[in-house]
N, C-alpha and C positions, 0 to 999 in steps of 0.2 A: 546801415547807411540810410539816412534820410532817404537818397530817391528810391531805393529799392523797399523803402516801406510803404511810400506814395504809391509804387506801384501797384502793389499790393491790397492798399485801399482803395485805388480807383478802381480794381475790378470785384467788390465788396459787389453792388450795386449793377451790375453789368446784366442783360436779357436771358431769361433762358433761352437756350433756340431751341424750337420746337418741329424744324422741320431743314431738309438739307436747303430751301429757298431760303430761309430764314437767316441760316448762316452768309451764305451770298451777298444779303442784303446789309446785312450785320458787318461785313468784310469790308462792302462798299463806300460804308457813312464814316471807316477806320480810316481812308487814305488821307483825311485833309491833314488827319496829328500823323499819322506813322508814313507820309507820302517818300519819295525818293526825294526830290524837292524840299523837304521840309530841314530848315537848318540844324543842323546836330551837332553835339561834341559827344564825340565816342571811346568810351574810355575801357580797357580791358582791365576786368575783376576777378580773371580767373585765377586757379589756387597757386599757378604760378607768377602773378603780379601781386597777388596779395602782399606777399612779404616786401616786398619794395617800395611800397607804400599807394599802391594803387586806390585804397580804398577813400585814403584820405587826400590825394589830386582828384578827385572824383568829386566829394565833397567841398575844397577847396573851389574848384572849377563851379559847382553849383552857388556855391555863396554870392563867389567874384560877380558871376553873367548876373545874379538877381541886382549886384549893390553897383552895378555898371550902367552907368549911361548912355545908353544908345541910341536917344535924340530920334527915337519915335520908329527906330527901324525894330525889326522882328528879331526878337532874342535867342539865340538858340538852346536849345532844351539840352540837358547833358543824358545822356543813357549811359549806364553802367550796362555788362554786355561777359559774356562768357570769353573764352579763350579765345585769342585773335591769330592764334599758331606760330607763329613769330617770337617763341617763346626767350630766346638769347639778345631777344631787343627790347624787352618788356621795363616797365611797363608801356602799351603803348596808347596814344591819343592820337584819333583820325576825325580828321572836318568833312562832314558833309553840307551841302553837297559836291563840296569841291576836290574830295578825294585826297584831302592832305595828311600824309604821313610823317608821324612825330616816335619817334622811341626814346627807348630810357630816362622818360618825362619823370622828373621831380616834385614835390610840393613848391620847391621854390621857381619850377619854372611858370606853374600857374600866373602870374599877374602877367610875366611877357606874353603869355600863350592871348590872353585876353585884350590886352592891350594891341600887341601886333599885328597880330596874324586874324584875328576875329574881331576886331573895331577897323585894324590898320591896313589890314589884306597885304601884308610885309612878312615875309618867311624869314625863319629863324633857322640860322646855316647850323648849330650845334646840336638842333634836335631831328636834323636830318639827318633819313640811313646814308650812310654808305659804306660799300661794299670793298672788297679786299683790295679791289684797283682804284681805291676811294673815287668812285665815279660818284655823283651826289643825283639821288632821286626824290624825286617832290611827291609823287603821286602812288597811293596804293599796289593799283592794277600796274605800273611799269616795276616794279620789286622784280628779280626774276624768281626768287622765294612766292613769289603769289603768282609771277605774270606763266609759269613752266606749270600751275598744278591745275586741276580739273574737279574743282570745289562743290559737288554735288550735295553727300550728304552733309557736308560742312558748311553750306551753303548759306545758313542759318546763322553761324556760330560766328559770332563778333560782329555782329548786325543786328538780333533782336536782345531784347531785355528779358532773362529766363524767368524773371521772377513777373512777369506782366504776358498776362493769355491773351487780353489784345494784340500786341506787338507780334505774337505768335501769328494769331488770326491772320492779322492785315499781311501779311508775307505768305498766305496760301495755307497755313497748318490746317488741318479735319478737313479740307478739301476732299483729299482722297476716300477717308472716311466716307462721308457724305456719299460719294459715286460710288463707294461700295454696297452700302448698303441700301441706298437706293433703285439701284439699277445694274446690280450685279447678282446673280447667284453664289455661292461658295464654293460650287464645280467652278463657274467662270473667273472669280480669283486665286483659283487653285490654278486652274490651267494658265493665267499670267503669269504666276510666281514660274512655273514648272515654265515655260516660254522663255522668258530673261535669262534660266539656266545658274540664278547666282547662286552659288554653294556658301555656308555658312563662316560666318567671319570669326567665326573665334576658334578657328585652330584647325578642325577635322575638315573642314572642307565637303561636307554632303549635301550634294543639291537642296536648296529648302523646299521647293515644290514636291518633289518626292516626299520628304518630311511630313509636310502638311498632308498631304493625299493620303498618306498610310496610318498617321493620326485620325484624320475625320473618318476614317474607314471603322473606327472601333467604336463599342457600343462602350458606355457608362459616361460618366461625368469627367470631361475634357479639361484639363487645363493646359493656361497658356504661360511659359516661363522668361521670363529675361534674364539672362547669366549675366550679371554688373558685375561678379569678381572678380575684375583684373587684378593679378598677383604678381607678372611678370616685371621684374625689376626692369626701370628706366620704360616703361610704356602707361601712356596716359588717354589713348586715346577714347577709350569710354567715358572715363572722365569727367574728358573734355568737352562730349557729346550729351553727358546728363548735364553737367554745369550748364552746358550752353544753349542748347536748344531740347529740353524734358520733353516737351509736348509732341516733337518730332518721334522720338520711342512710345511715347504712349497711344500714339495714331496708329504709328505699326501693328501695334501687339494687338490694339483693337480690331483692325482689319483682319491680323491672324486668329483672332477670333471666331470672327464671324466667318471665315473660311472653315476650321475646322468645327464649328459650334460648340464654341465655348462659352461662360458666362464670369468664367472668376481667371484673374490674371494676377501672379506675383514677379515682383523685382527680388534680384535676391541680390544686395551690393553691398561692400567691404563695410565694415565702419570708419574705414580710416577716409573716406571719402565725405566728410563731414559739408559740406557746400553742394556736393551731387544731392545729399540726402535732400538738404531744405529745399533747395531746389526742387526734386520732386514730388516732396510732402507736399507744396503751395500750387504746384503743379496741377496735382491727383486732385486736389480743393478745388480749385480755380474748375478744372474742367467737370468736375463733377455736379459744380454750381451754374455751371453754365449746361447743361444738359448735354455733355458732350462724352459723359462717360455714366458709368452709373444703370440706371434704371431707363426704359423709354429712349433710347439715345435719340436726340434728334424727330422725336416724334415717329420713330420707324418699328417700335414693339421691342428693339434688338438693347439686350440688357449685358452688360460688362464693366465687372469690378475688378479692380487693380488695388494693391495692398504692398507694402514696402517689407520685408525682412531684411536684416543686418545681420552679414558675414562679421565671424570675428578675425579673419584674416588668414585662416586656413588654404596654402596654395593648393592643395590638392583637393578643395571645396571648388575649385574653377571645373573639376569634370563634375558632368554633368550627374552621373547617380550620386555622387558623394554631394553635390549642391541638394538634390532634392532632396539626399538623408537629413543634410540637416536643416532644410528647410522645416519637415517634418520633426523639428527640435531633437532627432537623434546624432548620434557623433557623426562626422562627418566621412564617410569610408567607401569607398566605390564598390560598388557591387560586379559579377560575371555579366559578362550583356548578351548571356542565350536567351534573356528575354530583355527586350529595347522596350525602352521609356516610351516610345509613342504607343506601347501593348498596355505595360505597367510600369508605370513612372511615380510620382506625386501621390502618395497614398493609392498605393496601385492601380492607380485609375490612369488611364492616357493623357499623357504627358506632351507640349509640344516646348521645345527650349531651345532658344536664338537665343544670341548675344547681343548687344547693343547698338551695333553696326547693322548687323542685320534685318534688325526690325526698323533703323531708322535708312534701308534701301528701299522700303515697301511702299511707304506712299507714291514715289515717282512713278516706281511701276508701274501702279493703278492708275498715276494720274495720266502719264506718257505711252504704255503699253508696255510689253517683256518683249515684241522684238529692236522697240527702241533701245530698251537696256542691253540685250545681248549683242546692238549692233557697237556697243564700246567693250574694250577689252579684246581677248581672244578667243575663238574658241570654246578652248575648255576653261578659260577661266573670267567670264564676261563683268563688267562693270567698272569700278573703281576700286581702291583699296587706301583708308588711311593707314599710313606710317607715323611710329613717333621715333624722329630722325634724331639719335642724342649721340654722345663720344666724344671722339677725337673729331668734329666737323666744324664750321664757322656757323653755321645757321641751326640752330637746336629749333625744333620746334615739331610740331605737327603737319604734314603732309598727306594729302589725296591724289592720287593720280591715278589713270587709268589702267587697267591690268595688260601688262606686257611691258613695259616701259622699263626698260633697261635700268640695271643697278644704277650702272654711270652718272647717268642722266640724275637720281636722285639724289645722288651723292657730291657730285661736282658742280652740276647745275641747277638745282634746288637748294643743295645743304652748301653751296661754295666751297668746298674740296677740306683738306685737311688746314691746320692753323697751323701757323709759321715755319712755311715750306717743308713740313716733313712728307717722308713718304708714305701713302696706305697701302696699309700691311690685309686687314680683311675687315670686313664686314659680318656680325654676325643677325641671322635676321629668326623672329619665333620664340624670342623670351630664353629664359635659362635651358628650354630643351630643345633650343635653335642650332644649327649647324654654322659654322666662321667657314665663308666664304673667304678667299683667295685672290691678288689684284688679276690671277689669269680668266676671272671668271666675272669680270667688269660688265663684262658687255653682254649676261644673258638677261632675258629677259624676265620680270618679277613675276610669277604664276605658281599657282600650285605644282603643278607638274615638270617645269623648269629648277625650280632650285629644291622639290627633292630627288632630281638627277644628280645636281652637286653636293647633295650630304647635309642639306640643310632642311626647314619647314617655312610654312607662310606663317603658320601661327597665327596670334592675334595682331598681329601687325608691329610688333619691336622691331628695330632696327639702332644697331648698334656700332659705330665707326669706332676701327681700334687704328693706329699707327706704329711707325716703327719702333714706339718704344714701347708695346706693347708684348709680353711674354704671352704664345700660345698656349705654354704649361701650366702658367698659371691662372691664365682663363679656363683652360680647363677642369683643375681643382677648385675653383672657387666657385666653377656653378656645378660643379659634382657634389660639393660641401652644402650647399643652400637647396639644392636636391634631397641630400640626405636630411637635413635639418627637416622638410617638407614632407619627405613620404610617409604616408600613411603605418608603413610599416604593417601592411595585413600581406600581402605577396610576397615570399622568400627571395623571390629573384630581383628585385625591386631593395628590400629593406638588406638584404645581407650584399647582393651583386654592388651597390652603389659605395654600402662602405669599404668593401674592397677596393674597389677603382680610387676611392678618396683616398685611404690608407697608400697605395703606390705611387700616386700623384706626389703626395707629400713627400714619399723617399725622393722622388729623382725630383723634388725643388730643394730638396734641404744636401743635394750634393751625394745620396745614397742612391739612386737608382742603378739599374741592373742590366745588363744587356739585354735581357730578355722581354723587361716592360712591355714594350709597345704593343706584343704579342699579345701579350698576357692582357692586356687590356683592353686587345680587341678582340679578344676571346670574350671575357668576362661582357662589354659590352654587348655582342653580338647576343648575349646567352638572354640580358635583362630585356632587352630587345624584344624575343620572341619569345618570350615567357612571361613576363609580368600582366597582370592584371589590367589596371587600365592606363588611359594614354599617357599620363607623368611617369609610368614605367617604362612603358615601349619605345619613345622617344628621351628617356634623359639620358641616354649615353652619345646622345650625338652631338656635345661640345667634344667627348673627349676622343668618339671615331673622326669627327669631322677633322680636326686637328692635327690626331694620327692621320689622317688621308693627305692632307695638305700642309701639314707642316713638320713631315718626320724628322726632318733633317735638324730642326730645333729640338725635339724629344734628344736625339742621337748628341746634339751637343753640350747637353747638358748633363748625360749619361758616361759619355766617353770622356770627354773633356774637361768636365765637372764647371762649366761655363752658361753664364745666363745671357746672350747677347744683346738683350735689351734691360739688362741693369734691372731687373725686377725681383728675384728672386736672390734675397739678401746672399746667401750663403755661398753666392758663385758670383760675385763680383767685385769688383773696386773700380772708385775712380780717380779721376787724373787730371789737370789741367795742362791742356797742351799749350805749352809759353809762346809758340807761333801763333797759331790762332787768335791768342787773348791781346784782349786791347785794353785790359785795365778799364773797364767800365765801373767794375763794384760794385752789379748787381748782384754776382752771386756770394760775393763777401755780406752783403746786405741781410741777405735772403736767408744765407748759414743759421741755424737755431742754436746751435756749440762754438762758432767763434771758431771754425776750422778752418775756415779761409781767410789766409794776410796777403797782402800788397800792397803798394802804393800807385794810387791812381796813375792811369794812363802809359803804367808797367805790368808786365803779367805777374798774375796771381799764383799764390802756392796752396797746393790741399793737403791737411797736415791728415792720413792716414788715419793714425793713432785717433781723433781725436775724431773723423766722422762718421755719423747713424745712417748714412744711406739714404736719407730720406730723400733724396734726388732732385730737391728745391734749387739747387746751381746746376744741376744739369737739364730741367725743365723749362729755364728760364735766361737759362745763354742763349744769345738771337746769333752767338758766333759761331757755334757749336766746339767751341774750346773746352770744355767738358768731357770728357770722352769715358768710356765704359769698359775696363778691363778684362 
């Protein structure tokens, strides 16, 4: 896209800074272009508006504002801009500085966009949100998708331009930097981190402070890691976070550097993340050219390089030995952890390794202090936490909020509850080796040590809404099956335990199960549990103990009865149209892909047995619920 190569250019020629005043000063001459004030059209380019043609409303939108007449008044400038989290209203277009919120923007809505609302200051009612009780909202910050969450490290993201290190700057980025290295020792950003108390965002939960402290403690050549491989089906929030704001991670990992004293830093990220990548290739440039990484940083003596590696998408690459093996261009296989990466990690040398999230909490730290951060959240689990809210909900998108903050809460009043009044059945949260929480367990609270009291994990932040026509049995075969597909296969208990559990799953979906199952498979899991290797072992039994815990009674009805009650599990169902109910609408005769459903409008419909595949397209799609599940 044109602007995002403009941008690009314009920091071609940009100062080195040569000192942390320099940056300051550099910051200060940014406000009149990147001010709050300054007229904007803000348009979301992340990889999930890409495809709906974000790129070119974006384009569009630049043409128009150049070849427009605006009679002497100040043009607004378009920035193209990372994920704006709002991902089920994308793509979206926001005016500043007037805060006006536009979704599922079209190419053809551009000229009204330009003409109305940004020459004519006249709102356009069809590209306004509104929500399930079609209330109509004008304004960003009143969404309650945005106005419920507490947008910290996301803070960034759908506001600057990731491909432009100005844009960065003038919104506070290497700030903290700066005061690190300036006027801090590496014991005293150690003891901030270890102060805040935030344990690490990508799964395991271990204090970073302790991390760091037990790293800088070891003698040789230190390095600093950032695990980009998110693997977990339907979670995007690193992403979202390299897309959107790069410079935010790479400030991090800098500062964890100079805590543990280090000098060389890798990313290690999927390659299916092809937009993350450029992003931080022009990134790593940009700040390198600006003397803000590299050699000399800042004119402070303090040197650190940063270098990209590409996952081939190996899910059991997300743990951490198996990342560094194949960092180390070896296969990817987790190793015993009687000796931990912060000893011998990265070419046996000490190792320190955050996820994405984690390294982009660190600047505020430094900039705010650790017991400012510890005073959000709880306790034992301080901060914020983003979520990628997706399933059966109204609001798909990205979520931050505070730690402790009830499921509920992010479920109904962020995500707008389940879509066309069905009932939630669970929530599953922690990727494929996540636990399916329960509606009786609505109301605990989100924390490490809250939901794995319920059989679940925090994981790297998935979250997953299922409803009642959701089969718990076969959620659980299918991430027992995407498990198996994924293990490493070096741990017996791990590579043989899983296919077993698959293997029985399959009997009692396909109408064979046993009375004994449930037993048996929560034997088998208990065994993979405390015995496997490393964490994709010890944890992937918990869709299907989770399940057994909370939804036996489904196991047993499928087993005994040979019945799927949510119509999912081909071989134990049929359906029905109930002639009460039906009103002859004709969407499900529409929707039929075999022609199994006849009527004449505005009489009930018949389901000719014989002739349907189950694909459950009339029963998804009845608003009457005349459909029914045998």
């Amino acid at each position: 896209m044109q602007q995002l190569k403009q941008a690009a250019e314009s920091n071609v020629n940009t100062p080195r800074i040569t000192s942390p005043k320099a940056l300051e000063d550099y910051r200060a001459s940014l406000a009149s272009k990147y001010g709050h004030d300054v007229p904007t059209v803000i348009i979301c380019c992340g990889t999930g508006c890409r495809p709906s043609n974000a790129v070119e409303v974006a384009e569009l939108l630049e043409k128009g504002l150049a070849e427009a007449d605006f009679q002497g008044k100040i043009v607004p400038h378009v920035k193209a801009t990372g994920c704006h989290g709002f991902c089920s209203r994308g793509p979206i277009v926001e005016l500043e500085p007037q805060g006006i919120f536009y979704q599922k923007v079209k190419p053809k809505d551009v000229p009204e966009i330009i003409e109305k609302t940004i020459k004519g200051g006249e709102l356009i009612k069809h590209l306004q949100y509104k929500d399930a009780s079609k209330k109509v909202f004008t304004h960003t910050n009143e969404i309650p998708f945005y106005a419920k969450q507490s947008r910290l490290v996301l803070k960034n993201i759908g506001k600057i331009n990731p491909f432009d290190i100005d844009d960065a700057i003038a919104t506070g980025t290497y700030g903290a930097l700066a005061k690190a290295l300036s006027s801090m020792t590496p014991g005293q950003i150690i003891e901030e981190v270890k102060t805040s108390f935030i344990k690490g965002r990508g799964g395991a939960g271990f204090p970073t402070g302790i991390k760091w402290e037990s790293c800088a403690s070891q003698i040789g050549n230190r390095y600093i890691i950032c695990n980009a491989d998110e693997g977990d089906p339907g979670a995007f929030m690193d992403r979202s976070l390299l897309e959107g704001d790069p410079h935010r991670i790479l400030e991090g990992m800098a500062i964890a550097a100079k805590a543990i004293g280090s000098n060389r830093g890798y990313i290690y990220v999927r390659l299916e993340y092809p937009l993350a990548i450029q992003t931080l290739t022009q990134a790593i440039q940009q700040a390198e050219a600006m003397g803000l990484l590299g050699d000399n940083i800042m004119g402070t003596g303090f040197n650190f390089k940063v270098s990209l590696s590409m996952g081939a998408g190996a899910f059991v690459c997300g743990e951490s030995s198996a990342l560094m093996s194949s960092l180390e261009g070896k296969v990817g296989r987790p190793r015993p952890k009687y000796i931990r990466s912060v000893e011998k990690g990265f070419r046996d040398s000490p190792s320190n390794l955050n996820n994405v999230e984690t390294y982009a909490n660190i600047p505020d730290i430094i900039l705010k202090g650790g017991e400012w951060y510890k005073s959000i959240g709880t306790k034992e689990s301080t901060g914020t936490k983003v979520f990628s809210l997706t399933g059966n909900v109204h609001n798909i998108g990205l979520v931050e909020v505070p730690m402790g903050v009830p499921l509920r809460e992010i479920i109904f009043d962020i995500g707008g509850g389940v879509p066309k009044k069905r009932a939630f059945k669970a929530v599953q949260t922690g990727g494929p080796s996540g636990g399916c929480i329960p509606a009786q367990h609505l109301d605990i609270p989100v924390s490490f040590e809250s939901l794995d009291q319920v059989g679940s994990i925090m994981g790297s932040g998935g979250m997953i809404v299922m409803d009642e026509n959701i089969c718990m049995v076969e959620v659980a075969r299918y991430f027992t099956h995407f498990l198996v597909e994924e293990s490493c296969g070096q741990c017996t208990p791990c590579r043989e335990g899983l296919i077993r559990m698959e293997e029985i799953l399959e009997r009692i979906t396909h109408g064979e199960g046993r009375e004994e199952d449930p037993d048996t498979l929560e034997e088998i899991g208990k065994f993979v549990t405390n015995f496997s290797l490393c964490g994709l072992g010890t944890s992937a039994a918990n869709p299907v103990l989770s399940t057994i815990r909370h939804f036996r009674e489904e196991y047993e009805t499928h087993i005994r009865h040979k019945k799927c009650p949510a119509g999912v599990c081909k071989p134990l169902y049929s359906l029905k149209i109930d002639e009460e109910k039906c009103v002859g609408c004709g969407i499900c005769k529409k929707r039929c892909p075999v022609n199994a459903i006849t009527g004449d409008k505005k009489k009930p419909h018949v389901l000719e047995i014989e002739k349907c595949i189950k694909c459950m397209e009339c029963h998804k799609n009845c608003d009457f619920a005349a459909v029914i599940v045998l």
